[in-house]
LOMI-689880 format. One line per 4 residues: for each residue x, y, z of N, C-alpha, C. Coordinates in Angstrom, 3 decimals. Layout:
X:Y:Z:X:Y:Z:X:Y:Z ~ ...
! end
This chain:
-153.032:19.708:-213.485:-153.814:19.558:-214.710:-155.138:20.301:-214.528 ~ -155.173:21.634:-214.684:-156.211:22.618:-214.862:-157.100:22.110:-216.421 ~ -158.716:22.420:-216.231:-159.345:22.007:-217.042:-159.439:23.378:-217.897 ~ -159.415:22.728:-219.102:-159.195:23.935:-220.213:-160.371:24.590:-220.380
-160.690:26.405:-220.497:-161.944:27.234:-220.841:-162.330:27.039:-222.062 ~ -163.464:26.784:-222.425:-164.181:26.817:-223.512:-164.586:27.593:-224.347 ~ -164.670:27.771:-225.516:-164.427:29.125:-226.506:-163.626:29.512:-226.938 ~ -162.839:28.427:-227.026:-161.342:29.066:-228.029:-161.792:29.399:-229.646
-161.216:30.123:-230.120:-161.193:30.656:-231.838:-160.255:29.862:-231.813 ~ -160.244:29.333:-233.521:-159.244:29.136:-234.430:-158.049:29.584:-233.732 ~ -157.698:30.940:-234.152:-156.565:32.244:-234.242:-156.085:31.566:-232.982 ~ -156.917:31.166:-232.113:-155.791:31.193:-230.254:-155.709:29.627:-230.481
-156.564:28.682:-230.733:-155.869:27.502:-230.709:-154.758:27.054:-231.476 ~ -154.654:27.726:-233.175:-153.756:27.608:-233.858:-152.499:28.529:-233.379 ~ -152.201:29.441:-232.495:-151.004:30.042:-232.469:-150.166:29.036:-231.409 ~ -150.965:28.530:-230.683:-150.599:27.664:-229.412:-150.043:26.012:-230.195
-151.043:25.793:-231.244:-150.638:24.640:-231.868:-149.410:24.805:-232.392 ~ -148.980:25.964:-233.415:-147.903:26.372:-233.799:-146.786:26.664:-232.934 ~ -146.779:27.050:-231.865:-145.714:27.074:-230.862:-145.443:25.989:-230.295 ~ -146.232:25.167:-230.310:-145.817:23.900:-229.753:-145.025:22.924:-230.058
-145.361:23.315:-231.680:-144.560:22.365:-232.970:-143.319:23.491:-232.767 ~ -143.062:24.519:-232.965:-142.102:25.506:-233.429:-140.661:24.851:-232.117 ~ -142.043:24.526:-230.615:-140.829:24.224:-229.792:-140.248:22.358:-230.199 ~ -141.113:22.155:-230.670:-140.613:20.354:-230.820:-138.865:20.686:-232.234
-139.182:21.544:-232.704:-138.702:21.402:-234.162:-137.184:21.938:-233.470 ~ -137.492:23.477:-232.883:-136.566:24.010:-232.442:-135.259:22.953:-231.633 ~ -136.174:22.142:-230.809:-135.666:21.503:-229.632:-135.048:19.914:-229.927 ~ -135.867:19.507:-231.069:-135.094:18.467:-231.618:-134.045:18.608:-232.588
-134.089:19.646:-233.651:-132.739:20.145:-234.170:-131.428:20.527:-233.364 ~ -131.709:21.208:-232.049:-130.750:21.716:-231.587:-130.000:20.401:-230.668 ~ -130.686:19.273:-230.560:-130.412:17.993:-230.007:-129.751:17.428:-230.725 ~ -129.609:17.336:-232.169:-128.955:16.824:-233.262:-127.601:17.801:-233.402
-127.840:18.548:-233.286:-126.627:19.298:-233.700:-125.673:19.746:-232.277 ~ -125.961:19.373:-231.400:-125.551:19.591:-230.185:-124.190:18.600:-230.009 ~ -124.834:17.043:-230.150:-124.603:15.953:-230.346:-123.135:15.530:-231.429 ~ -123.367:16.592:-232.655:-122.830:15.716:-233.800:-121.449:17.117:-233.259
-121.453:17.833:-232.809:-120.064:19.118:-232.626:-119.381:18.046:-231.480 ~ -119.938:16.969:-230.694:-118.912:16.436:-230.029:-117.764:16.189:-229.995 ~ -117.609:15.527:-231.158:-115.740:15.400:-231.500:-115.231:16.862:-232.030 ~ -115.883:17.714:-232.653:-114.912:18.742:-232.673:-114.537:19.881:-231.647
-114.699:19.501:-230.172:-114.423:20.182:-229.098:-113.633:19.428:-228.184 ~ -112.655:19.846:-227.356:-111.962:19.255:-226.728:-112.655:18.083:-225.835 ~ -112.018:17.422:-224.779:-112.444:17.129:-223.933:-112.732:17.317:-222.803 ~ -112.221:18.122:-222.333:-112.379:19.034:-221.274:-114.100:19.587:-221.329
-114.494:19.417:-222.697:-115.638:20.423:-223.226:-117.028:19.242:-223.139 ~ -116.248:18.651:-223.389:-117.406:17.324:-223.855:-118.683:16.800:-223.443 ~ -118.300:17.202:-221.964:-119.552:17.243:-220.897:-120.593:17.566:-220.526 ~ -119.871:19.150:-220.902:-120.700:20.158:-221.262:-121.901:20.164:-222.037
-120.987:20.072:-223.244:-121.965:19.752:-224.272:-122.734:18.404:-224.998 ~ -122.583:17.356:-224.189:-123.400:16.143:-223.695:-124.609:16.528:-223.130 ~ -124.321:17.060:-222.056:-125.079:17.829:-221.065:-126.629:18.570:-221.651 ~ -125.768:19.481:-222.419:-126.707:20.428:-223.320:-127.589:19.808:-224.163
-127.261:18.760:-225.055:-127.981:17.890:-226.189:-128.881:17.316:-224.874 ~ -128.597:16.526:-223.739:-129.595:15.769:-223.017:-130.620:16.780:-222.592 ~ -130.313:18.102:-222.270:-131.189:19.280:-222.253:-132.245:19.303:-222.703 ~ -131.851:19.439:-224.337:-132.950:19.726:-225.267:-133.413:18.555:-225.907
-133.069:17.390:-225.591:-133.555:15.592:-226.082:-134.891:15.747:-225.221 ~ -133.955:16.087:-223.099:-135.231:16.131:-222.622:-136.743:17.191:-222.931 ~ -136.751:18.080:-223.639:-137.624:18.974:-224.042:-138.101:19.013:-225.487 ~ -137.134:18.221:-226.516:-137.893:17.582:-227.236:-139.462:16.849:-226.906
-138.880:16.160:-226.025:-139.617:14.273:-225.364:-141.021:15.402:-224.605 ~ -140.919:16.141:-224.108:-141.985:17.011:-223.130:-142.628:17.348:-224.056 ~ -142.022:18.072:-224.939:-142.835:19.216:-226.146:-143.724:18.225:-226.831 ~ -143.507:17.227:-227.103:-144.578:16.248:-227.829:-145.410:15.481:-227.355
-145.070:15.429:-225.922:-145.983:14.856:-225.212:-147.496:16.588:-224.939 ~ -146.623:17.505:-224.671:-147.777:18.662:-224.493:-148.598:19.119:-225.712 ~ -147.209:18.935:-226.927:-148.386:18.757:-228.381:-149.595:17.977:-228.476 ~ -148.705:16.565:-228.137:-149.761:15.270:-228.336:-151.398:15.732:-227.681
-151.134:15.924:-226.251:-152.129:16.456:-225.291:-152.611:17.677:-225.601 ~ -152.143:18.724:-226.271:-153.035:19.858:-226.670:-154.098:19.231:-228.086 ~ -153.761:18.893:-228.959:-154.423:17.955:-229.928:-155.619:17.061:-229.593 ~ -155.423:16.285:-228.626:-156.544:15.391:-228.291:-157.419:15.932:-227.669
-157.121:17.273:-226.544:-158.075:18.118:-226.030:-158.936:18.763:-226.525 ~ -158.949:19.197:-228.285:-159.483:19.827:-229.350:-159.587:18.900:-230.552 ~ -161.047:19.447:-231.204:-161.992:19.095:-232.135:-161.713:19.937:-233.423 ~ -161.064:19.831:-234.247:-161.403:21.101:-235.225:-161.615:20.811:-236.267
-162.851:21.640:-236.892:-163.649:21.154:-238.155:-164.027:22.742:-238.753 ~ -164.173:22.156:-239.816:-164.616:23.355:-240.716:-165.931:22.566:-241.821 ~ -167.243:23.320:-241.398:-168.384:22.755:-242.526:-168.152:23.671:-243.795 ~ -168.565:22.803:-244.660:-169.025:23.129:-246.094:-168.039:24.287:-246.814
-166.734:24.266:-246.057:-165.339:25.026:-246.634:-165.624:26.352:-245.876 ~ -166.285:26.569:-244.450:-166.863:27.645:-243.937:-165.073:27.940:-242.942 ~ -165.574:28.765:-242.086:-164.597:29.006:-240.992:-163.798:28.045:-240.164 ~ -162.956:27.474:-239.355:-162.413:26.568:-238.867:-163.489:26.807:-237.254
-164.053:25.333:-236.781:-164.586:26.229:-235.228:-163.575:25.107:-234.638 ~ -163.992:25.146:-233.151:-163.061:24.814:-232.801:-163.625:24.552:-231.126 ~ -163.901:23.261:-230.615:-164.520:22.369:-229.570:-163.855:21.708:-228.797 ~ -163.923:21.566:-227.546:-163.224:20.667:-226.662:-163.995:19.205:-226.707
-163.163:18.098:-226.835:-162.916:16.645:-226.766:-163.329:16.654:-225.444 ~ -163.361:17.333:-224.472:-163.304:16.836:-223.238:-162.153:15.993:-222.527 ~ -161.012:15.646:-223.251:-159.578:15.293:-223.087:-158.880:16.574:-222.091 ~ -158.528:15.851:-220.831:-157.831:16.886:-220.431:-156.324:17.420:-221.175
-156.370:18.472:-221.049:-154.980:19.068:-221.317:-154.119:18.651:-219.996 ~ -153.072:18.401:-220.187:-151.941:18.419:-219.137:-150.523:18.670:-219.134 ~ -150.729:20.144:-218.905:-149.826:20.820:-219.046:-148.204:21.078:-218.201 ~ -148.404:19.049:-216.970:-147.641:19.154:-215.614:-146.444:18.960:-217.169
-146.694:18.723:-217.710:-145.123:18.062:-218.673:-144.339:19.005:-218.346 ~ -144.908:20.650:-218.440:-143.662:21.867:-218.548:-143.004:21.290:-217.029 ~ -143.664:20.880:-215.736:-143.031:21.409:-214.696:-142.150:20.268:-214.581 ~ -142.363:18.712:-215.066:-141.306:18.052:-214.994:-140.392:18.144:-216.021
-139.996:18.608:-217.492:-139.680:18.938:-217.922:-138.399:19.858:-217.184 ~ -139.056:20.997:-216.500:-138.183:22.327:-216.374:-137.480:21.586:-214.733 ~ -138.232:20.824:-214.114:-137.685:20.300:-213.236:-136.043:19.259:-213.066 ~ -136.121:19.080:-214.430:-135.046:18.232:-214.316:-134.336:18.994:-215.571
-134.655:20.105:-216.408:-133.532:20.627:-217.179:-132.925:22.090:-217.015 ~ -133.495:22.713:-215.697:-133.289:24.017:-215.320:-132.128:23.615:-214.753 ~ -131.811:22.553:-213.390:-130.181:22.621:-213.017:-129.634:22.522:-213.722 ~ -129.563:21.240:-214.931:-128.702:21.268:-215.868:-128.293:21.985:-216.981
-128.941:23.243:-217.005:-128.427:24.167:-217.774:-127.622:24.879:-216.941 ~ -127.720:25.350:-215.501:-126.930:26.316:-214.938:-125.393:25.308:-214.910 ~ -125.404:24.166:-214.918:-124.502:22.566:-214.499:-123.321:23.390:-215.780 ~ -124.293:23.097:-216.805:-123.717:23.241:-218.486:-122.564:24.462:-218.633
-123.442:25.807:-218.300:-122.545:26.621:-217.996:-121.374:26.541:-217.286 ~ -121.609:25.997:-215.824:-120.711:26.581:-215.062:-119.237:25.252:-215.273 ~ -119.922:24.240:-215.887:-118.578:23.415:-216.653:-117.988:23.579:-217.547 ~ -118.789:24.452:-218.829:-118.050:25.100:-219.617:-117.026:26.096:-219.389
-117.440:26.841:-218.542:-116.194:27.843:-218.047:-115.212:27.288:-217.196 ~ -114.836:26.201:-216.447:-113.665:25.477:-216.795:-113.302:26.109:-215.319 ~ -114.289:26.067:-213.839:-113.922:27.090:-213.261:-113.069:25.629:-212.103 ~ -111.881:25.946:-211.129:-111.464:25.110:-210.195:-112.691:23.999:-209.198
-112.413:22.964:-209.678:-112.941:21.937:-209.086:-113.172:22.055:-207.826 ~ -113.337:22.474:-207.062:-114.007:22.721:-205.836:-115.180:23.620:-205.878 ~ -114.810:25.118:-206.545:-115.754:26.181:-207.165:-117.100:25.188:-207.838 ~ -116.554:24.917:-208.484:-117.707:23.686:-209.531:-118.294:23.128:-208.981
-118.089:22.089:-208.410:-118.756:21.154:-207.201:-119.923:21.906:-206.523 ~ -119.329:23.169:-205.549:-119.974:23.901:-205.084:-121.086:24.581:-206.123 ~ -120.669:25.592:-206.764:-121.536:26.038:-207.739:-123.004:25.317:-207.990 ~ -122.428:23.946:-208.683:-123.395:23.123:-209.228:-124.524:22.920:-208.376
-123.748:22.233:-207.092:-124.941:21.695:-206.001:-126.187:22.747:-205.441 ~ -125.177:24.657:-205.443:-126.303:25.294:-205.062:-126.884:26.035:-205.654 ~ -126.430:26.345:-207.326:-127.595:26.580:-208.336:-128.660:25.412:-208.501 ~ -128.122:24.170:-208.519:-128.984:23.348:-209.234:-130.176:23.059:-208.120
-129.445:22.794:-206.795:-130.775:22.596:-205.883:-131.568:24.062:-205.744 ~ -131.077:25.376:-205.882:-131.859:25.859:-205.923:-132.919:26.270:-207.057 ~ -132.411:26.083:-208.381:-133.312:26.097:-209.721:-134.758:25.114:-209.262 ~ -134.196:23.925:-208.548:-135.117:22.527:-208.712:-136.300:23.256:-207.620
-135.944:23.527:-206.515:-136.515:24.265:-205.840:-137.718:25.672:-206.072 ~ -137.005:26.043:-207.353:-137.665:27.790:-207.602:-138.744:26.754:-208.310 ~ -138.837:25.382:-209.120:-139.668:24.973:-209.816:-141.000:24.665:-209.072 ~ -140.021:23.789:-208.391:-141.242:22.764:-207.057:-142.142:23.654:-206.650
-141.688:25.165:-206.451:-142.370:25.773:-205.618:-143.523:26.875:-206.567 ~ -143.038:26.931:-207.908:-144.033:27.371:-208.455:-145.191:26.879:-208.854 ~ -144.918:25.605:-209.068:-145.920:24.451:-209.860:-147.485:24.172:-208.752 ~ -147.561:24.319:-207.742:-148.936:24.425:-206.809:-149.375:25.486:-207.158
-148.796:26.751:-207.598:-149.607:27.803:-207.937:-150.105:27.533:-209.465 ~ -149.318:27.122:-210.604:-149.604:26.788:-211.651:-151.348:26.848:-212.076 ~ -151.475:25.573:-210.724:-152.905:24.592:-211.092:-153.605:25.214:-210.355 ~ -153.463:26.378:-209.794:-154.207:27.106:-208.973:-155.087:28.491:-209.766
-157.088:28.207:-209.821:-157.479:29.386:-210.490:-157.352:30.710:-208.943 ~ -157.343:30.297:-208.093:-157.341:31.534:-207.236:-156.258:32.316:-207.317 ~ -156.219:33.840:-207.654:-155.028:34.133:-207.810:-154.455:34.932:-206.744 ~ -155.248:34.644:-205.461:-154.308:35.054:-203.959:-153.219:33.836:-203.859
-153.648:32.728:-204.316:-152.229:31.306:-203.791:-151.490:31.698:-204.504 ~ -152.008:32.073:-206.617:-151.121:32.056:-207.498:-149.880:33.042:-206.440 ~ -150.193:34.140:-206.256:-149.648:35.207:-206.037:-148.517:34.522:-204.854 ~ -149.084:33.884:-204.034:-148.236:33.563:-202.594:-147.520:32.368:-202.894
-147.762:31.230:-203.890:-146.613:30.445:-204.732:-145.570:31.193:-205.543 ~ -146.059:32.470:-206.219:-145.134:32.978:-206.797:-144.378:33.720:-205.999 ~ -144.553:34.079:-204.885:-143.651:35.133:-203.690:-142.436:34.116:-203.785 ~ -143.108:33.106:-202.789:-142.234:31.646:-202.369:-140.821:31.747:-203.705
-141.575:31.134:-204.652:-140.328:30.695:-206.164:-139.648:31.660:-206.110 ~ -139.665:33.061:-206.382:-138.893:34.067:-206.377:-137.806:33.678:-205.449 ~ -137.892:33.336:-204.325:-136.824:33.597:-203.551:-135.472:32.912:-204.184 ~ -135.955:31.505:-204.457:-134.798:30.866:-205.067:-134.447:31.287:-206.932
-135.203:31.834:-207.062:-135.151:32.477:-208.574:-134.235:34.017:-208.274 ~ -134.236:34.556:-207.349:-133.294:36.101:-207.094:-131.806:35.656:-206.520 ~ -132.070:34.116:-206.649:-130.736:33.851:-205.826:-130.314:33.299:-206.824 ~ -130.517:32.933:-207.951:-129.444:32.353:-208.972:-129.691:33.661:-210.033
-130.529:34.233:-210.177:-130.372:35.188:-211.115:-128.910:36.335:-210.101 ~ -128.945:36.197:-209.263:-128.224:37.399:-208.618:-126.659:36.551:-209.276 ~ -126.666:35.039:-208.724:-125.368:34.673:-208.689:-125.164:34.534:-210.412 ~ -125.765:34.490:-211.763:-125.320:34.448:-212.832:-125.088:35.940:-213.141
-125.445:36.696:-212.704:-125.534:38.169:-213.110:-123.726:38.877:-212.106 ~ -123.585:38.274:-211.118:-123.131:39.133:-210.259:-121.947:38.288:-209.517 ~ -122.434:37.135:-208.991:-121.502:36.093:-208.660:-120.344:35.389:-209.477 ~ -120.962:35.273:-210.940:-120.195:34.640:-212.089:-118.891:35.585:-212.756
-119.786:36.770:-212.248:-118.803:38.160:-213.394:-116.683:37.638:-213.390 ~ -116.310:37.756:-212.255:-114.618:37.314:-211.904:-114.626:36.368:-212.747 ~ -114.932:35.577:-212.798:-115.083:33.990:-213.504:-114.927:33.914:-214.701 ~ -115.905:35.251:-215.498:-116.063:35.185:-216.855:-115.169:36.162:-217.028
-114.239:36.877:-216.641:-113.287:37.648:-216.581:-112.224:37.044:-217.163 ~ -111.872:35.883:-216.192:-110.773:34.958:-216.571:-110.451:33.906:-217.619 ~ -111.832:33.993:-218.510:-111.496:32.911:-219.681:-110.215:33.309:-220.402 ~ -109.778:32.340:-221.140:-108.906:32.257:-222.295:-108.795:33.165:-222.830
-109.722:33.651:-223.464:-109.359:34.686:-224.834:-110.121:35.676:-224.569 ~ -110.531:36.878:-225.577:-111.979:38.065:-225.084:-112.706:37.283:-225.757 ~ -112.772:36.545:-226.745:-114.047:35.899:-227.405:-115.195:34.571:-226.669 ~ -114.373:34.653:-226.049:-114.157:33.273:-224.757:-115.385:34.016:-224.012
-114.822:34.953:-223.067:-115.186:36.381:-222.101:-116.749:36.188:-222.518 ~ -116.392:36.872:-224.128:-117.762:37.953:-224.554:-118.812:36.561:-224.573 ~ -118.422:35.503:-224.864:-119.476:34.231:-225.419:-120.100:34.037:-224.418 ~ -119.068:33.615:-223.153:-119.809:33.572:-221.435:-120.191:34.717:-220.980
-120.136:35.408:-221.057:-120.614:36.933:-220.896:-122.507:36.626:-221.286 ~ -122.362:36.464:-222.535:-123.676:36.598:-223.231:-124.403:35.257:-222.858 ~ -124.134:33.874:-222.448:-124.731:32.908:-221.962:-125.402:33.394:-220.913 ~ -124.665:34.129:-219.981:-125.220:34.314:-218.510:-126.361:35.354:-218.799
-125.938:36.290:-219.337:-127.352:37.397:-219.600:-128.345:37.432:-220.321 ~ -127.919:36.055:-221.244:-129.435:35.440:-222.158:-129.797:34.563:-221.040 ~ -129.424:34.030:-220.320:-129.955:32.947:-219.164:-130.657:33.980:-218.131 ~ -130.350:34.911:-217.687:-130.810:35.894:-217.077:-132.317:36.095:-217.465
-131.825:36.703:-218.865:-132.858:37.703:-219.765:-134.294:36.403:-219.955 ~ -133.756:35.608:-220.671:-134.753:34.377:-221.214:-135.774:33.881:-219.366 ~ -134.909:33.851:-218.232:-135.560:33.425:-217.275:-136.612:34.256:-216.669 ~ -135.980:35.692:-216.704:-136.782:37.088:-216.204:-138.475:36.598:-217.254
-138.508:36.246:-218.828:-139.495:36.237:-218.933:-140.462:35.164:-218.449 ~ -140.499:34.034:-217.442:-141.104:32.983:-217.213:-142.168:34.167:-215.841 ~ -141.365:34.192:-214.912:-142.694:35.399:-213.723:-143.599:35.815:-214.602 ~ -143.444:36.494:-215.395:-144.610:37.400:-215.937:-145.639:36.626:-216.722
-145.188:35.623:-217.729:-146.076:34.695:-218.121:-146.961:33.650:-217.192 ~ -146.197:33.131:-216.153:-147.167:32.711:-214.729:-148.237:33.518:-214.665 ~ -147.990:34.645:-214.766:-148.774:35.565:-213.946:-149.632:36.638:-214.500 ~ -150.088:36.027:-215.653:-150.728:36.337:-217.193:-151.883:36.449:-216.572
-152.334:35.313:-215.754:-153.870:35.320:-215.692:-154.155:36.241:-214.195 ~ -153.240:36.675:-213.853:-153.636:37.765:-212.712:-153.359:39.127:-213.174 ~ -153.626:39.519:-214.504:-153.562:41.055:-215.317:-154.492:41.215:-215.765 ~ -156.200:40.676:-215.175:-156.915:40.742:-216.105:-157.411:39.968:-217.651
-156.572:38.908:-217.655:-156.416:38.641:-218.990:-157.368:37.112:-218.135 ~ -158.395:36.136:-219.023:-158.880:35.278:-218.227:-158.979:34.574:-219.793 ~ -159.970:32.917:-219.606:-160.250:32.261:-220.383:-159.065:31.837:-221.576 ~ -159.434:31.382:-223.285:-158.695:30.990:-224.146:-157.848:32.277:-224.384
-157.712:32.958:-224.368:-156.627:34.149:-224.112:-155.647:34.503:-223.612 ~ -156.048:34.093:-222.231:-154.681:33.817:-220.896:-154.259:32.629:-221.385 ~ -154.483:31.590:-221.569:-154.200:29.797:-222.087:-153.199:30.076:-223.347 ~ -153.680:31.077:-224.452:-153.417:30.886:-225.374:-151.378:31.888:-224.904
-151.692:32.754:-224.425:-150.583:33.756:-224.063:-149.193:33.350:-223.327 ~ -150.179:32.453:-222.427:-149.414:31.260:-221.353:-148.641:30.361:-222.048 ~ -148.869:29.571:-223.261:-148.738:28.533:-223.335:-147.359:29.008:-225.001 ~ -147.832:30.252:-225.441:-147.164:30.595:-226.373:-145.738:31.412:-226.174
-145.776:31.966:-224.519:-145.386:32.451:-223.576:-143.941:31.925:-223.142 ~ -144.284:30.715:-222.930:-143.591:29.893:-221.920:-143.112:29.071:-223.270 ~ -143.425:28.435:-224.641:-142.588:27.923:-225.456:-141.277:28.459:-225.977 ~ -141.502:30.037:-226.138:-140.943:30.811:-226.519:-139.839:31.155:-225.787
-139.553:31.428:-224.880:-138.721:30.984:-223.573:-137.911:30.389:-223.559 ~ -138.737:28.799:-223.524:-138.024:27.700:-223.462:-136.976:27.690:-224.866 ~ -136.971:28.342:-225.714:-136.176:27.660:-226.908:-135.142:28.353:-226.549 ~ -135.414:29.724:-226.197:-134.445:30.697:-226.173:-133.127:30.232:-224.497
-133.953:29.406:-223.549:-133.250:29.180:-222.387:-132.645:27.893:-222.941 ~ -132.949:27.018:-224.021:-132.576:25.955:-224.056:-131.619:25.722:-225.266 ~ -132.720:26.200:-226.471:-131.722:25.946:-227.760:-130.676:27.150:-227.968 ~ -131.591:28.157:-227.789:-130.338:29.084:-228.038:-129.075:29.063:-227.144
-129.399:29.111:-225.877:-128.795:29.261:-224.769:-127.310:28.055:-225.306 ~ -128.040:26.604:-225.337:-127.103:25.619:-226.178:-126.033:25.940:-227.408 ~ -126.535:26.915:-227.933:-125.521:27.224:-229.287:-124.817:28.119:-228.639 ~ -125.030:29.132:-227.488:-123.709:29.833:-227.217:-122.687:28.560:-225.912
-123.355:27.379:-225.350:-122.050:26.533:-224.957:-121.707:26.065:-225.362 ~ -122.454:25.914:-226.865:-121.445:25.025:-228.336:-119.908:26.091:-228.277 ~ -120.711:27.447:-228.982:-119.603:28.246:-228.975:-119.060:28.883:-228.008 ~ -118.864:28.604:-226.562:-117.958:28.656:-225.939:-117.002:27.887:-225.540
-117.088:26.337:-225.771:-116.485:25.277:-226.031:-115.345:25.295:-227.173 ~ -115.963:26.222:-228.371:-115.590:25.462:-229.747:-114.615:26.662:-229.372 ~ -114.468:27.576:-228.915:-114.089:28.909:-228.936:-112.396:28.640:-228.151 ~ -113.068:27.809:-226.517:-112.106:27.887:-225.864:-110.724:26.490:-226.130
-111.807:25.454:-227.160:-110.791:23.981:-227.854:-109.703:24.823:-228.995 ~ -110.545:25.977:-229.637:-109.237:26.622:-230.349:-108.305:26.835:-229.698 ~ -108.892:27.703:-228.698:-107.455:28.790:-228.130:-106.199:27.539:-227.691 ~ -107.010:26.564:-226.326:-105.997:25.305:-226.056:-105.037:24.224:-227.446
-106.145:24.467:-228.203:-105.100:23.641:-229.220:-104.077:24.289:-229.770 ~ -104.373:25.703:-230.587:-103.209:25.988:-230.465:-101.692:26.691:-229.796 ~ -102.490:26.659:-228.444:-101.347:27.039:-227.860:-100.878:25.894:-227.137 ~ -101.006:24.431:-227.769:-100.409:23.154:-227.406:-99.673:23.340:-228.455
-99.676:23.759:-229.638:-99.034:24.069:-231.285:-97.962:25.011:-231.057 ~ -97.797:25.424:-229.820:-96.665:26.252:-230.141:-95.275:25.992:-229.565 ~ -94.634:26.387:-230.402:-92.933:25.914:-229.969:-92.955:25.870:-228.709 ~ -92.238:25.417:-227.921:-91.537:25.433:-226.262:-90.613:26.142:-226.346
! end
């Protein structure tokens, strides 16, 4: 819980306010609708996408707690119908929500995937235990640099995380490929195909937003970039990411049903 710089404008507190809501809205819709496709996917699928809704329930529940806390940290008034200014409460901001948050929904997205693709129960088992301990890991290890203004630690927390961050980006990019080869159908293929490289793509942008405030960029600026940064992200690793294991589920309950439909 870093203490927030003083001098924010309007323009940077309101884009941050707006992303914050954009992620509550995003993240609680996609929880509802995650939820209600249950019965129309097999069972085999179900887990999966259990899985996924508890995802984004849990990042709902974060996002409003970091709303709640960006709100109370700020004053905003406007005299006599003049400009909006805009003052710190002296309320800390506390921004640990993202790291427990991402702490407990980063394995379970790689979990989500790699049950959706339906891969041999041993593979799975395995899979799970060493993406997920290592996701939990790439977190733990970023979050001391987080709260850190020196940006020699930032830099040497962020070395550290990488390691376990090149090791699941390598294995969704490179490890998974055979795997997603073998689905059911090509639509099947192309759906897991595109989970793994939006999971890729969406994760590649979290390093660089860490590491906002070591480009020169300092004060309500870096805060504001950071924070609009990292929401933006999150919808795309979570909600979106969720609608393609809807539709790889819904994709692969077709193909099995009807080829239970067909003559013997």
């Amino acid at each position: 819980m870093a203490p927030l710089p003083d001098g924010f404008s309007y323009a940077e507190w309101n884009a941050t306010y707006n992303a914050l809501s954009f992620g509550i809205a995003a993240m609680g819709s996609a929880t509802i609708f995650f939820w209600l496709q249950l019965p129309n996917v097999t069972k085999s699928y179900r887990t999966a996408l259990t899985i996924t809704g508890i995802v984004t329930l849990i990042a709902t529940y974060h996002y409003i707690r970091i709303f709640n806390s960006w709100s109370e940290a700020f004053t905003v008034a406007s005299k006599d119908g003049g400009d909006y200014t805009v003052q710190l409460t002296g309320a800390p901001f506390n921004d640990g929500y993202r790291y427990v948050d991402w702490l407990l929904t980063v394995p379970l997205l790689l979990i989500e995937l790699i049950l959706v693709m339906k891969l041999p129960q041993q593979e799975t088992v395995s899979l799970s235990w060493k993406l997920g301990l290592a996701s939990a890991l790439m977190v733990a290890l970023g979050y001391p640099g987080e709260i850190q203004e020196d940006l020699s630690v930032r830099w040497f927390w962020w070395c550290l995380s990488m390691i376990p961050f090149c090791y699941v980006v390598f294995t969704l990019a490179v490890g998974l490929a055979e795997a997603t080869s073998k689905q059911p159908s090509p639509a099947a293929a192309s759906l897991a195909s595109a989970a793994r490289y939006l999971t890729v793509l969406s994760w590649c942008t979290y390093p660089f937003v860490y590491m906002v405030k070591s480009v020169g960029l300092a004060g309500p600026a870096a805060t504001m970039y950071e924070q609009v940064g990292y929401s933006l992200a999150d919808v795309l690793a979570k909600a979106v990411f969720g609608v393609l294991i809807w539709a790889i589920a819904a994709e692969k309950s077709a193909v099995e049903e009807s080829g239970k439909l067909l003559p013997n």
